[in-house]
N, C-alpha and C positions, 0 to 999 in steps of 0.2 A: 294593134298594140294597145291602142287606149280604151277598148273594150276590157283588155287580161287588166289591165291596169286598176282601172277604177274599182273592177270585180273585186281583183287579191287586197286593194287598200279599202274598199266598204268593207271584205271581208274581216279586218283585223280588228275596226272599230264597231263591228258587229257582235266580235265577241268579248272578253276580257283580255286581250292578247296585247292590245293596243295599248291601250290604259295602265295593262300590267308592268309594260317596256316602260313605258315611259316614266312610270310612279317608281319602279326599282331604280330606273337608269338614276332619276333625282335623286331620289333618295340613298343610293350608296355613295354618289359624288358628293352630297352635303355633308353625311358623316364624316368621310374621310376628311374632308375638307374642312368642316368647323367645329365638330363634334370633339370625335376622335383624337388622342394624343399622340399623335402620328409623326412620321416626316413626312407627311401629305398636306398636315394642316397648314393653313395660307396664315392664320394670326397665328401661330406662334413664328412664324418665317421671321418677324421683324421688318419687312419692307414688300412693298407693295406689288405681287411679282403673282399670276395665276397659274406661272410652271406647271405646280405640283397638278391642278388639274389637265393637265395636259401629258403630264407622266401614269395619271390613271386610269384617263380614258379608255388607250389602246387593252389594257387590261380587261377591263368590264366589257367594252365591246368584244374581246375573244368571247367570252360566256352569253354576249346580250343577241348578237347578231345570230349566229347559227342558233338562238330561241327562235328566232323572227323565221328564220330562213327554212325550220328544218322539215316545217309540211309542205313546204311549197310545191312539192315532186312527189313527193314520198306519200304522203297523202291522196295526190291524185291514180298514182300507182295503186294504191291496198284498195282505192273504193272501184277502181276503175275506171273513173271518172276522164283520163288521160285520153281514153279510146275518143268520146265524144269529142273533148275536145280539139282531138287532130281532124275529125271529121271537119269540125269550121274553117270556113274560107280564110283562113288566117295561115303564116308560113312557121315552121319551130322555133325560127331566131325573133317573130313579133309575140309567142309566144313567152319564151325565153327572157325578153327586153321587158316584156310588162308586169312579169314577175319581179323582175330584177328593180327596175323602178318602183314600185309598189313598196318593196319593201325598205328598199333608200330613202325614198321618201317619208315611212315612218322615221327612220333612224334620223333625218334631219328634224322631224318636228319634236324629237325626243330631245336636239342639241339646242335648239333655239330658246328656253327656258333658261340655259344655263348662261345666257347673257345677263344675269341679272349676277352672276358670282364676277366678271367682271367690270359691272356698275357696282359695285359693292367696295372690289378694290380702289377703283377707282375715286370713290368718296372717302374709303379708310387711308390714301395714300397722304405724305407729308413735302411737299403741298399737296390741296386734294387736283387730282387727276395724272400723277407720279406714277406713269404706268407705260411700257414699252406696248404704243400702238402697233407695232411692225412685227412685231415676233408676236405679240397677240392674234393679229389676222393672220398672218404665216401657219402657228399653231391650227387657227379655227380651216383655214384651206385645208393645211395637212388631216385634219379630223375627214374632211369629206371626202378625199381620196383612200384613207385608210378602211373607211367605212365604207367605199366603194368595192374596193378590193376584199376586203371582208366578207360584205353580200356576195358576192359572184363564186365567191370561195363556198358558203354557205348552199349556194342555188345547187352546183355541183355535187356536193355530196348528200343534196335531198336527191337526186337522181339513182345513188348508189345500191339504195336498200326504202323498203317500202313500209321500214320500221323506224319512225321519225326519235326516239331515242338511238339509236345507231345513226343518223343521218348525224343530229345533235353532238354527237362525240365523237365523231371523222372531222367534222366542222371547225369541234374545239381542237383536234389532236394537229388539223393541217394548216391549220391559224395559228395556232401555238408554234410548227414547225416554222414557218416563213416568216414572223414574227421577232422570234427570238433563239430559234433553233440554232442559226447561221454566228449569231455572234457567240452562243456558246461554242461552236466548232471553232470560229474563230480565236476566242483565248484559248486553245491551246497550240496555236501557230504563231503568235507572240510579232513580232518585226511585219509579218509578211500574211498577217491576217485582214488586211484593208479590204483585198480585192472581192475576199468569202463573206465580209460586212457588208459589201455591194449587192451581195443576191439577196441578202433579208431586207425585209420590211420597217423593222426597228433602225434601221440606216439611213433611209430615204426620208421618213419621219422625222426626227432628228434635224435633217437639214433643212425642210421646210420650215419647221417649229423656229427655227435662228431669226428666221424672219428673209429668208436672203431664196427667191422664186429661183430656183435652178432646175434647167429644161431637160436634165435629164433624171430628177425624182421625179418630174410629171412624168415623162416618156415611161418610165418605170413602173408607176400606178398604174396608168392607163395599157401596157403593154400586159401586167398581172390580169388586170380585170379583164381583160379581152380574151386573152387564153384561157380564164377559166370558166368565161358565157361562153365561148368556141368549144370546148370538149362539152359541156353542157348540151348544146345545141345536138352536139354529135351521139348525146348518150339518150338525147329525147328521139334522134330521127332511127335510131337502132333497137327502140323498144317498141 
């Protein structure tokens, strides 16, 4: 697994891939966030609170992550490339895992810069450091789970089609759906829509972001992301 590994993560910083994610990913969160005359922007908010960056994330990641994710399969499917690689003493699921890592591990070295918009509030805060520690790491945990589940989402549908723009907008269309899908079904069930809020992603998020660790939004990430490197797995050993 940490041979696929290291290969798929040199590979991203090999080419403009790596560089691209992460100079877009900054660069849309800063506009939103200090540029732009938004309901995102953090200074016009009046108090010291990095919410808005955490209401925009899951967004940009629907579009950022299946970029990352979307040759990861699909790619090796058109060149052929897949054939050799089963040949290696390696199983589908270390396959699978070191993809899957590879490219989490970019999307984490894409978040780690953005500690600087919360040392930021932090010093703009009245007194300075006026800022909810708890619901900040809360937020940043739920960033890695959602980005976990995202990638695996990702991994999957580069398996579908050997045409990494089709891979890329399966990725956006079934992230968008588990996302946000659920809660639009849900307002139109009014009283008794809680339960259908339970199966989206935008739910669980939410409750992390509170700051308050509850073991069944883990149970929930980690049950999504599992299921979808498991069909993954099953659509690499069927090809």
């Amino acid at each position: 697994m940490l041979s696929i590994l290291k290969k798929e993560f040199n590979s991203f910083f090999a080419s403009p891939i790596a560089y691209l994610v992460i100079g877009v990913f900054l660069l849309i969160t800063s506009l939103f966030l200090f540029v732009f005359n938004d309901d995102f922007n953090i200074l016009n908010a009046g108090f010291a609170d990095v919410t808005p960056f955490f209401y925009l994330v899951p967004w940009v990641f629907l579009f950022l992550i299946p970029a990352i994710t979307m040759k990861s399969f699909a790619d090796e499917f058109n060149t052929g490339t897949i054939e050799l690689l089963k040949t290696k003493p390696i199983s589908d699921w270390q396959i699978v895992l070191g993809k899957f890592w590879a490219a989490l591990l970019l999307v984490c070295i894409a978040i780690i810069p953005t500690f600087i918009y919360v040392y930021t509030i932090y010093q703009l805060g009245n007194p300075v450091g006026n800022i909810d520690f708890g619901s900040t790491i809360g937020s940043y945990l739920g960033l890695l789970f959602l980005a976990s589940t995202y990638t695996a989402i990702g991994l999957f549908t580069s398996t579908l089609s050997k045409n990494q723009i089709i891979a890329f907008i399966l990725g956006v269309f079934i992230t968008f759906f588990l996302f946000y899908g659920f809660d639009a079904i849900a307002s139109s069930f009014g009283s008794n829509s809680f339960t259908i809020k339970q199966l989206g992603i935008n739910e669980h998020f939410k409750s992390i972001s509170r700051g308050v660790i509850d073991t069944r939004d883990i149970i929930y990430f980690l049950s999504v992301t599992f299921f979808f490197l498991f069909i993954t797995k099953t659509r690499l050993e069927n090809e």
